[in-house]
C-alpha positions in Angstrom: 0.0 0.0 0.0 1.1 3.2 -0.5 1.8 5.5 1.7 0.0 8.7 2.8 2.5 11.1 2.0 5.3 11.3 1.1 7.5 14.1 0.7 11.2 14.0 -1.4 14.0 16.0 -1.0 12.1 18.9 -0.4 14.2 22.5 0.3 13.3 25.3 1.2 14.9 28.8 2.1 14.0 32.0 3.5 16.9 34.5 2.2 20.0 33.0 3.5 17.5 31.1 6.1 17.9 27.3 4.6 14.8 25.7 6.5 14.6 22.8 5.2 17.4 20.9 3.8 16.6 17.8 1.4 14.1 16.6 4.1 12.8 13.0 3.6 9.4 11.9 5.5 7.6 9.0 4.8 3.9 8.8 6.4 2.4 5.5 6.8 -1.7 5.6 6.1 -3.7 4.8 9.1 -1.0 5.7 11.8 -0.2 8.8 14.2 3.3 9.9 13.0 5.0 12.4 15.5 7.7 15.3 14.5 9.8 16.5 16.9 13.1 19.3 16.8 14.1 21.9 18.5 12.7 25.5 17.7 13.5 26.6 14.4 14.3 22.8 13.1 12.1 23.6 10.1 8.7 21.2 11.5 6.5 23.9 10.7 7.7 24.8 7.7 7.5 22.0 6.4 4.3 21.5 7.4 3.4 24.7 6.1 4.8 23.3 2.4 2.7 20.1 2.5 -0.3 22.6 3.4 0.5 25.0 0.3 1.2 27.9 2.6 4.9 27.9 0.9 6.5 26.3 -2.0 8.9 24.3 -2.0 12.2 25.4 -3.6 12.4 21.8 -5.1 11.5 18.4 -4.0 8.4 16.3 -4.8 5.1 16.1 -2.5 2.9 12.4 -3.0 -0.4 12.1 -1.6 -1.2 8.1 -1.8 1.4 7.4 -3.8 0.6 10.2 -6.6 2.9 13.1 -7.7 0.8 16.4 -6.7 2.4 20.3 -6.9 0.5 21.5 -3.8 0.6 25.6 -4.3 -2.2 27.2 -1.7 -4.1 25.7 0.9 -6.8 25.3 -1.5 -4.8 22.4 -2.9 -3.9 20.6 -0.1 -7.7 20.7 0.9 -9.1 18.9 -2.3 -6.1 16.6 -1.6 -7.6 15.4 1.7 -5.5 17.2 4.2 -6.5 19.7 7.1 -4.4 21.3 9.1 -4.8 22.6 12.8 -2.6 25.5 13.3 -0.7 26.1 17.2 -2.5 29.6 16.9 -6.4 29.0 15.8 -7.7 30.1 12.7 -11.2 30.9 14.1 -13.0 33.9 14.1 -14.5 34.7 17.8 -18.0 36.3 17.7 -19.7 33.8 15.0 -21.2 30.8 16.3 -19.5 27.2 15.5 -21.6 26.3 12.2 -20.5 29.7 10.9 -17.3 29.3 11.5 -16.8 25.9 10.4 -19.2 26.6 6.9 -16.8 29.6 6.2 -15.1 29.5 3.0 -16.9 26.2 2.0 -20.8 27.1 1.8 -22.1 25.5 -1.0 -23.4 28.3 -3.2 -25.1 31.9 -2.5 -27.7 29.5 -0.4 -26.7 30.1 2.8 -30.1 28.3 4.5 -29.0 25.3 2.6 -25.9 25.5 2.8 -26.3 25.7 6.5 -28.6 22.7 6.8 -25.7 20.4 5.4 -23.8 21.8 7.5 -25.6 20.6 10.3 -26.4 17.3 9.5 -22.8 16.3 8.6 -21.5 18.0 12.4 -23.8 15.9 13.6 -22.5 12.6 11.9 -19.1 14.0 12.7 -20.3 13.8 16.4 -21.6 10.4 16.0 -18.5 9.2 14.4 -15.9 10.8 16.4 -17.3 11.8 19.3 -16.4 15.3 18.7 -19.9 16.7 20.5 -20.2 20.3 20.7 -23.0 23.0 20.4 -22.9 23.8 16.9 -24.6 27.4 18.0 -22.7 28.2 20.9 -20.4 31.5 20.0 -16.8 30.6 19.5 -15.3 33.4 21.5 -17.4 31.9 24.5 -15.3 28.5 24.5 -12.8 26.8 26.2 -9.3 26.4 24.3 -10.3 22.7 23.8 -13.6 22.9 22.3 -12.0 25.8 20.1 -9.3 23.2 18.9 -12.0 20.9 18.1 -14.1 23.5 15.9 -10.7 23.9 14.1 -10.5 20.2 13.9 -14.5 20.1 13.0 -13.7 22.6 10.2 -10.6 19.6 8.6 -13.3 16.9 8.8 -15.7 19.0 7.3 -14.0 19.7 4.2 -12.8 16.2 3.9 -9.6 15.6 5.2 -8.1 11.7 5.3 -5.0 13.2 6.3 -4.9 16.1 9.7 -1.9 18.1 10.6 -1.6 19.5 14.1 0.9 21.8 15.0 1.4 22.0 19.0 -1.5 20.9 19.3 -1.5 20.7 23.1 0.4 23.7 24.0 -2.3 26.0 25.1 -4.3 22.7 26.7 -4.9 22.2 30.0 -3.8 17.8 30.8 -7.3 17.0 30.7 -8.1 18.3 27.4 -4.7 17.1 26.2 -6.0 13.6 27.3 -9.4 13.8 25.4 -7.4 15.0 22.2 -5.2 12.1 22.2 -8.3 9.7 22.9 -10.4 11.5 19.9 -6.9 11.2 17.6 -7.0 7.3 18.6 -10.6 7.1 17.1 -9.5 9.0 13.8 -6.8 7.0 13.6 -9.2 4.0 14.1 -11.8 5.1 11.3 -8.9 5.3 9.0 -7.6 8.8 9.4 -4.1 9.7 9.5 -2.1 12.0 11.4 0.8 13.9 11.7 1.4 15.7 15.3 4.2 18.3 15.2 4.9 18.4 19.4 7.7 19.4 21.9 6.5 17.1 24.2 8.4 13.7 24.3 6.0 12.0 27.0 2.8 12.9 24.3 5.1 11.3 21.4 5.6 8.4 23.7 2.1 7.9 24.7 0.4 8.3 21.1 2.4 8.2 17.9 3.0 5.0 15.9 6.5 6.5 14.7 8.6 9.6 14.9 10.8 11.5 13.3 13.5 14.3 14.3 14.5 17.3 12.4 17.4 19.1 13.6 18.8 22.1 12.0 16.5 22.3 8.6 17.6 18.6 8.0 15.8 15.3 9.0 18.5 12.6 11.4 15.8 9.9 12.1 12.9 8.2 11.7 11.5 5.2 14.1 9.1 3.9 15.5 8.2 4.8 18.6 8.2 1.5 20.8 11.8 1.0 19.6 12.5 4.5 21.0 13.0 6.8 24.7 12.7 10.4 25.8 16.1 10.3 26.4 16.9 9.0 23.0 14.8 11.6 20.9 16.1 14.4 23.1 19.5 13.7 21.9 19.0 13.6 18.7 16.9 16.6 18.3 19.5 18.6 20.5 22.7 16.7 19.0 23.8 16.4 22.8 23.1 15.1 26.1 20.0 16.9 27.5 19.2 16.7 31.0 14.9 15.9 31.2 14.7 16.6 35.0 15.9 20.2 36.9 19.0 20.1 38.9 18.8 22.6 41.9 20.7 22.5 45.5 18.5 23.0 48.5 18.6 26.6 49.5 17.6 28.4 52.7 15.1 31.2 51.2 15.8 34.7 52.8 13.3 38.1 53.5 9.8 38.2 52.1 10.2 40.3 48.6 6.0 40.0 47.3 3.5 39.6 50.0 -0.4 39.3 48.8 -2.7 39.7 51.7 -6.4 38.8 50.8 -6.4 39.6 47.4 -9.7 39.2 45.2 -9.5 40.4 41.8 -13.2 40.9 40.0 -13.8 40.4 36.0 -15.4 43.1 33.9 -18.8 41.1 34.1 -18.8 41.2 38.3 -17.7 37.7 38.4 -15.0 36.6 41.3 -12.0 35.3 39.5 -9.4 35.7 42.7 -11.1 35.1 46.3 -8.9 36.4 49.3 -5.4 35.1 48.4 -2.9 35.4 50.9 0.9 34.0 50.3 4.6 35.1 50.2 7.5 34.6 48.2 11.0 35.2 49.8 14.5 36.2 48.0 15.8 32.6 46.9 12.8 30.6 46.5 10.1 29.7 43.7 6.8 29.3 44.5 4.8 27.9 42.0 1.0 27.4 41.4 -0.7 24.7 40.3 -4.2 24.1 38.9 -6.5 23.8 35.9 -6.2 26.8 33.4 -9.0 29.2 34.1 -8.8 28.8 38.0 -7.8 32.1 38.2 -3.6 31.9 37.9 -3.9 34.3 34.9 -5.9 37.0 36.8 -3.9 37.0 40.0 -0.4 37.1 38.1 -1.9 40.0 36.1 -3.3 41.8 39.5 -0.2 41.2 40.7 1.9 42.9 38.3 -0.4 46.0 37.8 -2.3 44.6 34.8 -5.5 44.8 36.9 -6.9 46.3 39.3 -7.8 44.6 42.4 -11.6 44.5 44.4 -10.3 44.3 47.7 -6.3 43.1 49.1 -2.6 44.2 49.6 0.4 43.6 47.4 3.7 44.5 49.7 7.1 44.4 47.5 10.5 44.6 50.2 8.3 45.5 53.2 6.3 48.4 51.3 2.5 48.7 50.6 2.1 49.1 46.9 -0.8 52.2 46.9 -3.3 52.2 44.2 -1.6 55.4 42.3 1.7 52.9 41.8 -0.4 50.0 41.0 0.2 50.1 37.1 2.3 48.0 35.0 5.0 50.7 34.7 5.7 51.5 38.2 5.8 47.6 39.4 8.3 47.4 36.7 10.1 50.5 37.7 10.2 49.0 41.8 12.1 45.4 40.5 8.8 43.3 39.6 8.9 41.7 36.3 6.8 39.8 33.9 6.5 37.4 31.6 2.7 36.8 30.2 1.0 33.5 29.7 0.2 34.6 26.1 3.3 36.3 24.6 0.9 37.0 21.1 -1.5 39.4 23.1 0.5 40.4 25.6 4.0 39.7 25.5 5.0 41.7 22.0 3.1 43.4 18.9 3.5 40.7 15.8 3.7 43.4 13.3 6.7 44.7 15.4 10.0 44.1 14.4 12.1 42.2 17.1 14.4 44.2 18.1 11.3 46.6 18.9 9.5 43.7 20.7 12.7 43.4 22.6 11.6 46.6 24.2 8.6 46.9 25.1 7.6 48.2 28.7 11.1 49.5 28.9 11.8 52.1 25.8 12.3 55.0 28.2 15.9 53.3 29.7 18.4 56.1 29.4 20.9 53.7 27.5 18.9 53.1 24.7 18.5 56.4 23.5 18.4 60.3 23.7 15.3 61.2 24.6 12.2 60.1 22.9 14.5 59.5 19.9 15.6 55.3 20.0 19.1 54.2 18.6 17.8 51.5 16.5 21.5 50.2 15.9 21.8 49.7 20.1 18.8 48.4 20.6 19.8 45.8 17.2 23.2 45.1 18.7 21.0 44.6 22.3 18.7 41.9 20.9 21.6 40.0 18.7 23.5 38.9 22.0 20.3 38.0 23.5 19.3 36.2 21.0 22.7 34.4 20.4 22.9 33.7 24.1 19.2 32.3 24.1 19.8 30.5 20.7 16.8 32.4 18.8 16.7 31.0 15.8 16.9 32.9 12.8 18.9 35.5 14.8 17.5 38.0 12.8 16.1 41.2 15.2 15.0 43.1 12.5 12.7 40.1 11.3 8.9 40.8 12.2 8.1 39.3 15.8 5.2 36.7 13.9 7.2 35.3 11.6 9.3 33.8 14.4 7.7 30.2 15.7 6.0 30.3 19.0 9.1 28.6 20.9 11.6 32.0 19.7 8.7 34.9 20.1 9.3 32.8 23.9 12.3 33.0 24.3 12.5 36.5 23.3 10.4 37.7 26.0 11.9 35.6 28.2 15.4 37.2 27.3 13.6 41.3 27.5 12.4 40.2 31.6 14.9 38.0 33.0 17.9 40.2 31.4 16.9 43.1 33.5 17.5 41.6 36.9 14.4 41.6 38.6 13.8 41.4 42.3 10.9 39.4 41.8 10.0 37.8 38.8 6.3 37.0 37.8 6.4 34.3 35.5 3.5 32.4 33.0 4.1 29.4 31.5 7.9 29.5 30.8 8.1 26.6 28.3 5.2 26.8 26.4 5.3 25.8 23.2 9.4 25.6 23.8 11.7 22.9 22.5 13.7 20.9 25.1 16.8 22.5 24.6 15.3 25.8 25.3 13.3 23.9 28.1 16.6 23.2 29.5 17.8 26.6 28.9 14.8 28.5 30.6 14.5 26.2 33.9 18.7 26.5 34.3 18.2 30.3 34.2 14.8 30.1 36.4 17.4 28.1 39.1 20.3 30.6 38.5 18.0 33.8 39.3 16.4 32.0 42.5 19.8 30.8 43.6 21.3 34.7 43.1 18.2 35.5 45.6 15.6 36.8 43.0 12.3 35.4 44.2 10.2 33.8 41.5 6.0 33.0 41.0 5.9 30.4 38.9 2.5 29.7 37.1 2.1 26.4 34.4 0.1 23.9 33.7 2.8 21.3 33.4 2.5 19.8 36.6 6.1 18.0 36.3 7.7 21.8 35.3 5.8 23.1 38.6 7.2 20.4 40.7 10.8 20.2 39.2 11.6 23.9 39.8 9.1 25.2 42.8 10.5 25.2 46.4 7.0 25.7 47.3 3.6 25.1 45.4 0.0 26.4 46.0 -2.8 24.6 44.6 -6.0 26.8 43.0 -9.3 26.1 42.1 -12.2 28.1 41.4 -9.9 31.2 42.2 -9.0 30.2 45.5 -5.6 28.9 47.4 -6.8 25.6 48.2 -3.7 24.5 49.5 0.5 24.3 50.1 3.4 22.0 49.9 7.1 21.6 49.8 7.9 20.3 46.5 10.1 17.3 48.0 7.0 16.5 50.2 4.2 16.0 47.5 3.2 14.1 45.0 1.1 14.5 41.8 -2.0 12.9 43.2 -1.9 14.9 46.3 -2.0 18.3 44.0 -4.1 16.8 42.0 -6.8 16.4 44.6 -6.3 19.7 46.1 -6.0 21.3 42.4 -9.9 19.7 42.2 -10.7 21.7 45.6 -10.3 18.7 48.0 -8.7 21.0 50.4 -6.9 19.8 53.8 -10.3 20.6 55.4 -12.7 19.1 53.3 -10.5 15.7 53.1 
């Protein structure tokens, strides 16, 4: 039998960018075939060339064992692939038929175009088990069920063969776990698959085979029972990579961030923080774990100034912050530094280029310019070093901030806050969407700032990150503490129960 794809010698550059170098990748029909590399290895790209969004420079694509020139999206659709992108391709305020009809209604019809519509979601549903109210507004659901409207929308338009990109990057476990249960049944009604992923434990736990890219060029392919984590990290690295965090026990010293009773209130008057009350001392993380949407993202943002909060104290070194300092600019200003959970909205402008992203919340330093005027040449010289020291890849700073993958627009935030020496460093979901050499990377730094005394609140949904780097963790749920542990004294069932509100008191 053929195979599904298959794609020869393919090459593709971007200037002197060579992306993909005579890549190789055979795709077996029926299976879940994983692709793993480090930032930058050239996954998405090419990805992005079996989904027509580029041309190749040369090479041959085969879809079942024909010769097909795939030039625009369009292409690869009536060729039976779909394609789920890490950043969703939805649009918010229409309803889930609308959005999945879009660009394939069936004629100037719309009313029966719609009808269709609905009765093939509905045998989607039965098939697949991919259940979801096909009139709820898209803009009013969870990250999962938006992933599966985007996965809806492949199925729709007939896809045999789905491409995910990160597909559980902005997934809380449990939805990761009900993805990898509905790609088992795809894979079961004959579907096949091709899941581009950081994550060596969801390579392990899913995937029929995997392949490694590394530098544009593709160094293996096997199957996945014949392979380890350890294994695959080496060879998407080309080293040694260490998969768990060193750190030394450390003594923490004087409170840096107290919260007292803080309660944070959403523009709709709903309770998103109740009365939370902890402290982080110089030389320690503390990190908090719980399901997204338990109301991390609203107390980190409270916290550093993003929002105001109902009722509470924030003390930094000993001092009340007062309402008329409680802004973004002034916490930033006192030694209280941020990294956002979602480094697209809030962590830099796309359109920018890097080297202005690089900059942002912090143009008015002295050093990078006279006055209001900027010395683009500094601040270009700035972001190189940063970026060779936190191995973006391309190390381009005048390249716009989208067109680097998720993993590099990462690190370069991560590079702007944690180069400026904070006192105390707010940080939201480090590794997200980050290869494991930068995952490396980012928790050695995380331990080298807690160890020179900076005191760090950790926030991520990766329970294993939370546990390997905190000193301390607190558990949320519903926007409440619900509990503390020493790291060394816990285990994931324990925050697991307390993460579903099973408090001390309650148990």
């Amino acid at each position: 039998m053929s195979p599904a794809i298959e794609l020869i010698a393919i090459n593709k550059s971007f200037g002197a960018v060579h992306a993909n170098r005579d890549v190789n990748l055979r795709v077996e029909r029926g299976t879940i075939h994983g692709i793993v590399g480090e930032n930058g290895a050239g996954k998405s790209t090419l990805m992005s060339i079996l989904y027509g969004f580029y041309e190749a420079d040369s090479g041959e694509i085969r879809v079942n064992g024909k010769p097909i020139s795939i030039r625009s999206p369009n292409d690869a659709i009536h060729a039976g692939i779909g394609m789920v992108h890490q950043h969703f391709m939805l649009v918010e305020p229409l309803s889930v038929v609308d959005n999945v009809m879009l660009g394939a209604e069936g004629g100037a019809m719309l009313r029966a175009g719609e009808a269709r519509a609905r009765a093939e979601l509905a045998r989607l549903a039965r098939d697949y088990g991919l259940e979801i109210d096909v009139d709820a507004i898209v803009g009013d659901l969870s990250v999962g069920l938006q992933q599966r409207v985007e996965i809806l929308k492949a199925l729709y338009r007939g896809a045999d063969i789905l491409i995910l990109d990160e597909p559980t990057a902005v997934l809380t476990p449990a939805e990761a776990d009900a993805l990898f249960e509905l790609l088992r049944s795809l894979k079961e009604q004959g579907k096949t698959v091709i899941l581009i992923t950081h994550k060596l434990r969801e390579i392990m736990a899913v995937t029929d085979r995997v392949s490694v890219m590394r530098r544009g060029e593709m160094v293996a392919s096997v199957e996945t029972a014949d392979t380890s984590p350890p294994e695959l990290a080496e060879l998407m690295v080309g080293r040694r990579v260490l998969l768990r965090v060193e750190k030394a026990e450390k003594a923490p010293g004087a409170p840096l961030l107290e919260i007292g009773d803080l309660s944070v209130v959403d523009s709709r008057g709903v309770v998103r923080v109740a009365n939370a009350s902890f402290t982080v001392r110089a030389g320690e993380i503390v990190g908090i774990a719980g399901v997204a949407g338990n109301g991390q993202s609203e107390l980190l943002e409270a916290i550093a100034g993003m929002r105001q909060p109902a009722l509470g104290s924030i003390r930094l070194e000993g001092r009340d912050i007062p309402s008329s300092e409680h802004n973004p600019h002034r916490m930033r200003q006192l030694g209280l530094l941020h990294v956002p959970e979602d480094r697209l909205r809030m962590g830099l402008v796309p359109a920018f280029p890097a080297f202005e992203s690089a900059i942002l919340g912090f143009s008015d330093e002295p050093h990078l310019g006279r006055g209001p005027i900027l010395d683009h040449d500094r601040l270009i010289a700035d972001l190189e070093k940063k970026m060779e020291q936190y191995d973006v890849r391309p190390p381009a700073p005048r390249l716009k901030s989208s067109k680097f993958s998720g993993g590099n627009q990462q690190k370069i935030v991560l590079a702007r806050e944690i180069e400026r020496n904070p006192k105390v460093l707010l940080v939201g979901q480090p590794t997200r969407g980050v290869d494991i050499g930068a995952i490396e990377f980012i928790h050695r730094r995380l331990i080298a700032l807690r160890d020179a005394g900076v005191a760090i609140l950790l926030v991520s949904v990766e329970l294993d990150e939370i546990m390997n780097l905190s000193d301390r963790i607190l558990t949320m749920c519903g926007g409440r503490i619900t509990g503390e542990r020493k790291a060394s004294e816990t285990t994931e069932q324990d925050l697991g129960l307390l993460m579903a509100g099973v408090t001390d008191e309650a148990a």
